[in-house]
C-alpha positions in Angstrom: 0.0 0.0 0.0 1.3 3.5 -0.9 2.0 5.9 1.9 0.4 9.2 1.6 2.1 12.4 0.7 1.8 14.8 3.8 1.3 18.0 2.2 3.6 20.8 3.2 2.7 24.4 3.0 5.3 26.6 1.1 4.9 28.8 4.0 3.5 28.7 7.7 1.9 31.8 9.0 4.6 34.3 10.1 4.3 36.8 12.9 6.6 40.2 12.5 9.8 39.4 12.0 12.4 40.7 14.6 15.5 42.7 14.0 18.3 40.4 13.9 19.7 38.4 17.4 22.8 40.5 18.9 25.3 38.5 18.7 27.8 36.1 16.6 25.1 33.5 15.6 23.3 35.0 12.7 23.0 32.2 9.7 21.7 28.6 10.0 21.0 26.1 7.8 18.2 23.4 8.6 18.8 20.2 7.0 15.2 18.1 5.9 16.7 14.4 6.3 16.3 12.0 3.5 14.7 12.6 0.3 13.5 11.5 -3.2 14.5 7.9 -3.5 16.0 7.9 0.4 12.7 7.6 2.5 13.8 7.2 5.5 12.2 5.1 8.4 8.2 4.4 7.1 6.0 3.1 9.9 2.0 3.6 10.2 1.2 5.7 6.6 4.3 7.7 7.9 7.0 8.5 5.7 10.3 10.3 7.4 11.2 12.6 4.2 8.1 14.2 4.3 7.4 14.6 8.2 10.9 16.1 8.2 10.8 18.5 5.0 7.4 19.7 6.6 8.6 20.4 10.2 12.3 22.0 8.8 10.2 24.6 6.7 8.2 25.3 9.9 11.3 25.5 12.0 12.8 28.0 8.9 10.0 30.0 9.3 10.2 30.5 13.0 13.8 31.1 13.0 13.8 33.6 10.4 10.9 35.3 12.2 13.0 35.5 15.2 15.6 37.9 13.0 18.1 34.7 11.7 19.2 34.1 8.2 18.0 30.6 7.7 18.8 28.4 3.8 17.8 24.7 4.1 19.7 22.5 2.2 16.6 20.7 0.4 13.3 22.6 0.0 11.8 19.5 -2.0 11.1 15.9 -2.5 14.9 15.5 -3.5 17.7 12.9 -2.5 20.9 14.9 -1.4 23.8 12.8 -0.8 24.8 12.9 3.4 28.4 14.8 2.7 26.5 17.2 0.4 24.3 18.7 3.4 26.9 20.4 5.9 29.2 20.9 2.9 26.1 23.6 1.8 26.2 24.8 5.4 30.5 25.0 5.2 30.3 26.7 1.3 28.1 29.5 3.3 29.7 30.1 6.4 26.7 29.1 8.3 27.1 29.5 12.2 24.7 26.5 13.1 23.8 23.2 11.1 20.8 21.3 12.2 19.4 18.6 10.7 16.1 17.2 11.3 14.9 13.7 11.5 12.4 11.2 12.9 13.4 8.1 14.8 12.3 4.2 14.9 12.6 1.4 17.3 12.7 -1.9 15.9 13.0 -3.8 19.0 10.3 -1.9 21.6 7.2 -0.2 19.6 6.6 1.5 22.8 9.8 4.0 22.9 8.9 7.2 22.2 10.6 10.3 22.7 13.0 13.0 21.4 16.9 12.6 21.3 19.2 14.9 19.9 22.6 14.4 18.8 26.0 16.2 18.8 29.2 15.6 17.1 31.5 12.9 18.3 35.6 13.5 17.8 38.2 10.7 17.8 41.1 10.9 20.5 43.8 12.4 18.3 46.9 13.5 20.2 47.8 17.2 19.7 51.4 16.6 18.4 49.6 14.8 15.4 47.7 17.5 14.5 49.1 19.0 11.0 49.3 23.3 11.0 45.5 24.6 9.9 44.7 23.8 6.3 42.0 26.2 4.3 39.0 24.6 3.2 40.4 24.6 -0.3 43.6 23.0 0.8 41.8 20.1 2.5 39.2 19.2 -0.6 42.7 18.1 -2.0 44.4 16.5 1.2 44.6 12.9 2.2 41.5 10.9 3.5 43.8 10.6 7.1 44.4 13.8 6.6 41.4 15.3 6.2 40.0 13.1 9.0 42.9 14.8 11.5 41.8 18.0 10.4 37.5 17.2 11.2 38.6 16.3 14.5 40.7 19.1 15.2 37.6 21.5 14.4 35.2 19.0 15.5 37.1 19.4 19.0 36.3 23.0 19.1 33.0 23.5 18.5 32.0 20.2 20.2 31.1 22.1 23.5 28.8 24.2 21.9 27.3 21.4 19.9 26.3 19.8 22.9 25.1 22.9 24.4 23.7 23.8 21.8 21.5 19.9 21.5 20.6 20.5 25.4 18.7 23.4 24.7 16.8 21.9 22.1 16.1 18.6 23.9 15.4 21.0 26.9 12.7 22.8 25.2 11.3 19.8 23.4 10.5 17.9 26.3 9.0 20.7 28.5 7.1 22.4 25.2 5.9 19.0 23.7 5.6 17.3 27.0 7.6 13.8 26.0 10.5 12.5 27.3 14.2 13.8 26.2 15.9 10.1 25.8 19.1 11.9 25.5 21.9 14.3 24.2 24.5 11.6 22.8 27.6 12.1 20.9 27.8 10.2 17.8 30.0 10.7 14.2 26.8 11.2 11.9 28.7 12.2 8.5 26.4 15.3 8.7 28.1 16.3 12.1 31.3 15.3 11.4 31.9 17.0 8.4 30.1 20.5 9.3 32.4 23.4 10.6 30.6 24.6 12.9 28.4 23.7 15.7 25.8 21.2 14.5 22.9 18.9 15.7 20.7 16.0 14.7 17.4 16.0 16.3 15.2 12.9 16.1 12.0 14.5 16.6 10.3 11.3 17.7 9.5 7.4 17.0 7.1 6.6 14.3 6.8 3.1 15.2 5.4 4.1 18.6 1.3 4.2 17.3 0.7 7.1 19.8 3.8 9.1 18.5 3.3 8.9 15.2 -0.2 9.8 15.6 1.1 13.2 16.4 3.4 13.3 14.1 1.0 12.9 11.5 -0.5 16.3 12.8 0.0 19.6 10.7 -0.5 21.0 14.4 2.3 18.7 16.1 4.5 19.3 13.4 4.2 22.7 14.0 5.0 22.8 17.9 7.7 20.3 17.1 9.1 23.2 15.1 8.3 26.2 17.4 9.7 24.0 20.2 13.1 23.4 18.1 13.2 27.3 17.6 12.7 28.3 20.7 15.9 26.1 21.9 17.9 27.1 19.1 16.9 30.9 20.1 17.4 30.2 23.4 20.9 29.2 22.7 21.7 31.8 20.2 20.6 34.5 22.7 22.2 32.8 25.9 25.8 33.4 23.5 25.2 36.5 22.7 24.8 37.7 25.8 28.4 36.5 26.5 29.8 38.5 23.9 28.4 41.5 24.8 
């Protein structure tokens, strides 16, 4: 049986948007996981691609309604290869990367729940480390190399990934009103490869019936979102307060 296209507005309804967040967070790019012949996890009518392309343009909206300069990396039903997505985050010089997905449990149909996930770094000594290479210089360097050279920036914006993923998880679970399984480190290709502070955020579990019964909501979707933004905000803000 064919799952059903979720149809997702080319725009949500906006408020007035702010002046621009003081600070030095000012572009993001959102990241819609999956797409065209990548589906993603499917469970109860429920396609990931779609629920995720719908809730990143909500969370676009509400970021860029709270004054940031937000580009998504697909705005369609289109496959993107993983290495592509922070690579349009690094071409721009984006300040956060956050991609967006929904989870499944194959073992327990009753887990349910928002995790959100941060860059892990390998344990690479300091006297390894080769002198800073520019972006250009790397496209051309060694796989071990290049590797090296994640790591090294992986290392320094890994504390504000995680803070970063604990404000979103934090405002997920007391906006949504679900449990926050976790802020856990992994080496995603999309984190690893991204610059700059980056997240994953697995908005839920679609193979928990009850779950992806909300999930299946235009309204849910849209608090999912607003409850993303308002971490990422609260972040953002929470920084530039300490640059002041």
């Amino acid at each position: 049986m064919p799952h059903p296209t979720i149809a997702v507005p080319l725009r949500s309804p906006v408020t007035h948007r702010q002046a621009p967040l003081p600070g030095p967070i000012q572009r993001i790019v959102v990241d819609a996981g999956h797409g065209g012949h990548d589906p993603g996890t499917s469970h109860h009518g429920l396609q990931e691609k779609h629920l995720v392309l719908d809730m990143s343009r909500r969370l676009r909206d509400q970021l860029r309604d709270a004054g940031l300069d937000v580009t998504m990396t697909r705005e369609s039903d289109q496959f993107i290869a993983l290495e592509k997505r922070p690579a349009v985050a690094n071409r721009l010089g984006a300040d956060l990367f956050v991609s967006v997905h929904v989870n499944a449990s194959p073992n327990s149909r009753k887990i349910s729940g928002v995790e959100v996930y941060y860059p892990r770094v390998s344990v690479v000594s300091s006297s390894n480390w080769p002198a800073f290479l520019s972006p250009n210089e790397i496209g051309t360097a060694s796989p071990d190399v290049r590797q090296v050279v994640w790591d090294l920036v992986l290392s320094k914006t890994r504390s504000q990934s995680r803070r970063l993923a604990t404000a979103i998880c934090r405002s997920m679970r007391t906006q949504l009103r679900i449990p926050c399984l976790g802020v856990k480190a992994a080496r995603f290709v999309v984190l690893r490869e991204a610059w700059m502070p980056s997240v994953l955020v697995e908005v839920g579990y679609v193979t928990n019936r009850e779950e992806a019964g909300r999930l299946g909501t235009a309204e849910y979707r849209q608090a999912a979102a607003e409850a993303m933004a308002e971490g990422i905000v609260s972040y953002v803000r929470e920084l530039g307060v300490q640059h002041i």
